[in-house]
C-alpha positions in Angstrom: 170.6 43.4 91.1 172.0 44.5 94.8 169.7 47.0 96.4 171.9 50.5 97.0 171.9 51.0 100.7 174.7 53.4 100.3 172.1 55.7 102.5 171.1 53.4 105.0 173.2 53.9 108.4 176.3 51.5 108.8 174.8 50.6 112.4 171.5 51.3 113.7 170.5 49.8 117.5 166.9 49.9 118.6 166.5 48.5 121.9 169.1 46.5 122.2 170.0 44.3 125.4 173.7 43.0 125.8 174.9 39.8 127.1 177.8 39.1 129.0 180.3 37.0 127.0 180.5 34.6 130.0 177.2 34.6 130.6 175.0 35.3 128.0 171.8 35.6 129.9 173.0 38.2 131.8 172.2 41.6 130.7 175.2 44.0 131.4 174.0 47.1 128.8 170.4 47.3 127.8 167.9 49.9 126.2 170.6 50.5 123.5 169.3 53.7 121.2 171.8 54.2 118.2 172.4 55.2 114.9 175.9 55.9 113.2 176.5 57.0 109.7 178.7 56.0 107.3 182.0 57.7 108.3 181.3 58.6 111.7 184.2 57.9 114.5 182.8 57.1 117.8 184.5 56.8 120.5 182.9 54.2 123.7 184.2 54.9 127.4 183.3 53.3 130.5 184.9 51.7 133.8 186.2 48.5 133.8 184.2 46.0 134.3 181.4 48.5 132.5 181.1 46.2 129.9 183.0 48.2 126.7 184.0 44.5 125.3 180.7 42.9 125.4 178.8 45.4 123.9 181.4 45.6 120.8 181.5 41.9 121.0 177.6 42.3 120.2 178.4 44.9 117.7 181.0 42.7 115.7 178.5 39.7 115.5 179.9 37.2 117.3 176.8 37.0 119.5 173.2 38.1 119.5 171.3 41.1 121.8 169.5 39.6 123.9 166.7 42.1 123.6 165.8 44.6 120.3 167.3 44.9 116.5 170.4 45.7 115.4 171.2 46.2 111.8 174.5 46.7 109.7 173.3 48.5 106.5 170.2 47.5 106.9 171.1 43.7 107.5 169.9 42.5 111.0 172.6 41.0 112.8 174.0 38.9 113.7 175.3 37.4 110.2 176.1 33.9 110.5 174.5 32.1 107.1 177.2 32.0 104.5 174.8 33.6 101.9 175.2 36.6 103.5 178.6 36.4 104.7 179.7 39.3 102.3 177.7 41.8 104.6 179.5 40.5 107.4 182.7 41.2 106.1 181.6 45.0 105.6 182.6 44.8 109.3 186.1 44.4 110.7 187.2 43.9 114.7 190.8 44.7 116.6 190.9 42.5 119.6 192.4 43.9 123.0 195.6 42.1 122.7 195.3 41.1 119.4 193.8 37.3 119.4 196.7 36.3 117.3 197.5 32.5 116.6 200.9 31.7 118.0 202.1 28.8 116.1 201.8 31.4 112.8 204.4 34.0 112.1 203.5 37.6 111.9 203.0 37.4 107.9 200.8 34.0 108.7 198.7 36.0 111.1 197.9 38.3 108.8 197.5 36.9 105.7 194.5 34.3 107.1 191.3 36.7 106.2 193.2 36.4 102.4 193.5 33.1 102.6 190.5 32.0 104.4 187.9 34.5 102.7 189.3 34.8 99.3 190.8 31.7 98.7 194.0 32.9 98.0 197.5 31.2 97.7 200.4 32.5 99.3 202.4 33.5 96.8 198.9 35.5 95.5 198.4 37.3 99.2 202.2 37.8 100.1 201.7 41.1 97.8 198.7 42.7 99.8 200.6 41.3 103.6 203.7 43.2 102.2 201.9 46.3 102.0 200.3 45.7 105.0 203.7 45.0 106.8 205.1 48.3 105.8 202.5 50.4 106.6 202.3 49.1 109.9 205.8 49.1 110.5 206.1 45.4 111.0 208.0 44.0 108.3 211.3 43.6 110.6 209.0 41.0 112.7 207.7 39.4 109.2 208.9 36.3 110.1 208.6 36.4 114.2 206.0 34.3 116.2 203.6 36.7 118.5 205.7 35.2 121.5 208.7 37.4 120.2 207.0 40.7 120.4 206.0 43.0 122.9 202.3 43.7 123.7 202.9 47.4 121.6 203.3 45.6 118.4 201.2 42.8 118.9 198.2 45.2 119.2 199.1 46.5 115.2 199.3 42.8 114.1 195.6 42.8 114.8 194.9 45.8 113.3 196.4 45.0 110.0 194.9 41.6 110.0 191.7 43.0 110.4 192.4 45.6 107.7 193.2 42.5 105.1 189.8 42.6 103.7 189.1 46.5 103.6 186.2 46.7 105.8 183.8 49.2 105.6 183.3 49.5 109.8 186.3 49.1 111.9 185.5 47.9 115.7 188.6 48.2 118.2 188.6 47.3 121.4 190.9 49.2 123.8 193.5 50.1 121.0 195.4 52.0 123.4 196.0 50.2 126.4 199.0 49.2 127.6 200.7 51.5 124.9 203.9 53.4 126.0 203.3 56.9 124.0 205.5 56.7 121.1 202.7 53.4 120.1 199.8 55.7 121.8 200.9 58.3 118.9 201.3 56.4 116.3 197.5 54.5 117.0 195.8 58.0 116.9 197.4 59.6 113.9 196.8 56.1 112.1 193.3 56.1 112.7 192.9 59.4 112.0 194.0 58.8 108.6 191.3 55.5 108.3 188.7 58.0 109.4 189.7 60.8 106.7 190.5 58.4 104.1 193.3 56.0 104.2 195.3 54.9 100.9 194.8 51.1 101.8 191.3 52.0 101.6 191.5 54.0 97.7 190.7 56.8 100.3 187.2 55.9 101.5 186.5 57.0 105.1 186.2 54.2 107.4 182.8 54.5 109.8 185.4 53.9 113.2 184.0 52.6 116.6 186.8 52.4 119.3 186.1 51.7 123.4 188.1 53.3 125.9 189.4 54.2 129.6 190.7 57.5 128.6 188.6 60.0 126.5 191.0 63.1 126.3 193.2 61.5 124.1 190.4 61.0 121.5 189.6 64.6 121.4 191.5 67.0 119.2 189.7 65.9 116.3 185.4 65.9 116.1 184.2 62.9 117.1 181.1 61.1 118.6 181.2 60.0 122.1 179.1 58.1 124.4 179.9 56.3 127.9 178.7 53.3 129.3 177.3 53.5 133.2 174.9 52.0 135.1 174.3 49.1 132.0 173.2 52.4 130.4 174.8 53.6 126.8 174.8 57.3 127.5 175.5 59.3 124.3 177.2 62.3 125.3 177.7 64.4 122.0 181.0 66.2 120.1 184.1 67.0 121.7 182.3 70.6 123.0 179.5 68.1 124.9 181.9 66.5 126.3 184.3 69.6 127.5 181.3 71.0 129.0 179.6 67.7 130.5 179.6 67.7 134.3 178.0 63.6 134.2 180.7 61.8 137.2 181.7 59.4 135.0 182.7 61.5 132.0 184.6 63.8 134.5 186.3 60.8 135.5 187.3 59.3 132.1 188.1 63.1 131.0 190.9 63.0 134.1 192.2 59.2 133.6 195.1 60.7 131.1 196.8 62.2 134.2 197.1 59.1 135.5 197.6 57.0 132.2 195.2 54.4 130.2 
């Protein structure tokens, strides 16, 4: 019988190192202290170059800390065996820029975690990608290779291929960069919804973790923010802690939406 870990936190860090993709004996974040719950929606700022990607790139599991334990519901990660792939797929990642596969059509794209994870068919996924297509507002590109669309909608091809398989925590790189505001909108209402409880997921909060350049567009709703400086992760607090921060680096990502993401 399956232990119930329904009350164990969906990510807990403690002292955790992170590499740099291109060099992963290079330490770019380190002395990571954190815990989120189950339904929490954090939001990650930091420069450029601060190292947002890695450390969600060391969140998703795709490579180790160097230093400390990290543990998705209680699973230390990262999850490579197959026995325990199930717990790995608790967890779901949106690429900046989407990753997509360019010789695959739209549908293609985002039918692969049915196909590859379930086993399924085509004709027994086109169903699910349908749904997929419409809530997402891609179905007039169903067809279309990534090549044929701008960079606005190849962002929510990533998003619903990573929603394919329901995922419990939702990682997103830099959703909103590059976004003109009509996309920018439509990102932040849409996650809003996931957090709450989306129908695509029998209205379940998803636990939400997104990185950014711009914090003020993330707070109208309460959330969880922290920063990244100094290859410190810097919890700041709620939307109020953040308002009333005077931290450099906060008052600079708190001013980067009068001069765009």
């Amino acid at each position: 019988m399956t232990a119930d870990r329904s009350h164990l936190p969906a990510i807990e860090m403690r002292g955790v190192a992170v590499g740099s993709m291109r060099d992963q004996s290079m330490a770019v974040v380190e002395g990571v202290e954190w815990t989120v719950a189950p339904g929490d929606f954090w939001v990650i700022g930091g420069l450029q170059g601060s190292g947002k990607s890695d450390f969600l790139m060391m969140t998703g599991g795709l490579m180790a800390p160097l230093e400390g334990c990290y543990r998705l519901y209680g699973e230390e990660m990262p999850i490579f065996e197959d026995e325990r792939l199930h717990e790995r797929l608790r967890l779901g990642f949106v690429f900046d820029g989407g990753q997509l596969f360019n010789h695959l059509t739209i549908s293609e794209n985002i039918s692969l975690p049915l196909r590859y994870h379930r086993n399924l068919a085509k004709t027994e996924s086109e169903p699910e990608v349908q749904r997929m297509l419409e809530l997402t507002e891609l179905g007039p590109w169903a067809d279309s290779t990534p090549g044929a669309l701008a960079r606005n909608w190849q962002k929510r091809v990533g998003l619903a291929r990573a929603l394919m398989l329901r995922p419990e925590v939702l990682l997103l790189d830099n959703p909103l960069t590059g976004l003109d505001l009509r996309h920018r909108g439509w990102w932040v209402n849409f996650l809003e919804q996931l957090s709450t409880g989306h129908e695509w997921m029998e209205n379940r909060p998803v636990t939400l973790v997104v990185t950014a350049n711009d914090l003020r567009v993330w707070q109208k709703k309460p959330r969880h923010f922290a920063v990244l400086k100094d290859k410190r992760f810097m919890i700041v607090g709620d939307a109020g802690q953040l308002e009333a921060t005077r931290d450099e680096l906060v008052r600079e990502l708190m001013a980067a939406a009068t001069t765009g993401i």
